[in-house]
C-alpha positions in Angstrom: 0.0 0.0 0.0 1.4 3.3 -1.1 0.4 6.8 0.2 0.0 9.6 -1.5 -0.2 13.2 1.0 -3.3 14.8 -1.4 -5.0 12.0 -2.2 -5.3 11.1 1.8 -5.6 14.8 3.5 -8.2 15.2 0.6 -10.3 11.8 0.6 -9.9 11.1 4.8 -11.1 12.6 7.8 -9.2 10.5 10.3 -5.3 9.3 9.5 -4.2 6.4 11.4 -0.8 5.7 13.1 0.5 3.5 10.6 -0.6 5.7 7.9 1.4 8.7 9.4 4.3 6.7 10.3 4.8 3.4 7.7 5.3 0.1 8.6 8.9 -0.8 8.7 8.7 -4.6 8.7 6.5 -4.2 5.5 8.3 -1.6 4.0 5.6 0.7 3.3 6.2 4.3 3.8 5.0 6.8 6.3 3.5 10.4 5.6 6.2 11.7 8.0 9.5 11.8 8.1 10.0 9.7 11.6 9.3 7.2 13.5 6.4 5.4 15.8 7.9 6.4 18.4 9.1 10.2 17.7 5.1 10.3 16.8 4.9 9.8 20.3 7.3 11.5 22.1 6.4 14.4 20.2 2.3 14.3 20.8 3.6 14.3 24.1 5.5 17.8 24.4 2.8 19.1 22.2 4.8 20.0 18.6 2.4 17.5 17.2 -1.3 17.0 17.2 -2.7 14.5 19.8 -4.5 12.1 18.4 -8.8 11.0 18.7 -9.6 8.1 20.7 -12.4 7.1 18.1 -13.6 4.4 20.0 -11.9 1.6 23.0 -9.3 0.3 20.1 -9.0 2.7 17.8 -6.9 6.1 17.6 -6.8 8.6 14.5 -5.6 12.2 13.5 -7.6 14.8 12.4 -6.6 15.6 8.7 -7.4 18.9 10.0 -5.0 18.7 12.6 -2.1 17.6 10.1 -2.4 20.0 7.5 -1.5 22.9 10.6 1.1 20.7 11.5 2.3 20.5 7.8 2.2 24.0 7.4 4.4 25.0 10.4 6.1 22.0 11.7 8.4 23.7 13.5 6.2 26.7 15.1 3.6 24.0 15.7 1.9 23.7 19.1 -0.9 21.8 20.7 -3.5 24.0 22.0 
C-alpha cells in the first residue's frame, strides 16, 4: 500500500498511526519523516497534534489537525 499526501488529507477525515508513520517490517512508507515512536514523544510535548480516541481500540488524526502541522512543523503547538 502506497500513500500519496493529497489524495489522503483530501479523501480522509481520520489518518491512522501507521498511515502517518509506515510500517517498517513491511516496508511501506509513512506520511512523515520519523518514526512510531518520535510520533509519540512528540504528541507528548505538544509539537504535534494529539490524536482522537475514536472508539476503545482505535486512535486517528484529524486531517485537520495535520495539515497545521504541515504548514508549520516547526512553530507547531498543541493547544
Amino acid at each position: 500500500m502506497n500513500y500519496e499526501i493529497p489524495s489522503l488529507l483530501e479523501k480522509t477525515a481520520f489518518l491512522r498511526e501507521k498511515q502517518l508513520v509506515g510500517d517498517a517490517k513491511k516496508q511501506i512508507p509513512g506520511l512523515l519523516p520519523f518514526s512510531r515512536a518520535t510520533l509519540w514523544r512528540r504528541v507528548k510535548e505538544g509539537s504535534f497534534p494529539a490524536p482522537i480516541k475514536l472508539s476503545e481500540r482505535t486512535t486517528a488524526w484529524s486531517t485537520a489537525d495535520i495539515r497545521k502541522w504541515i504548514v508549520d512543523p516547526t512553530g507547531y503547538k498543541a493547544s
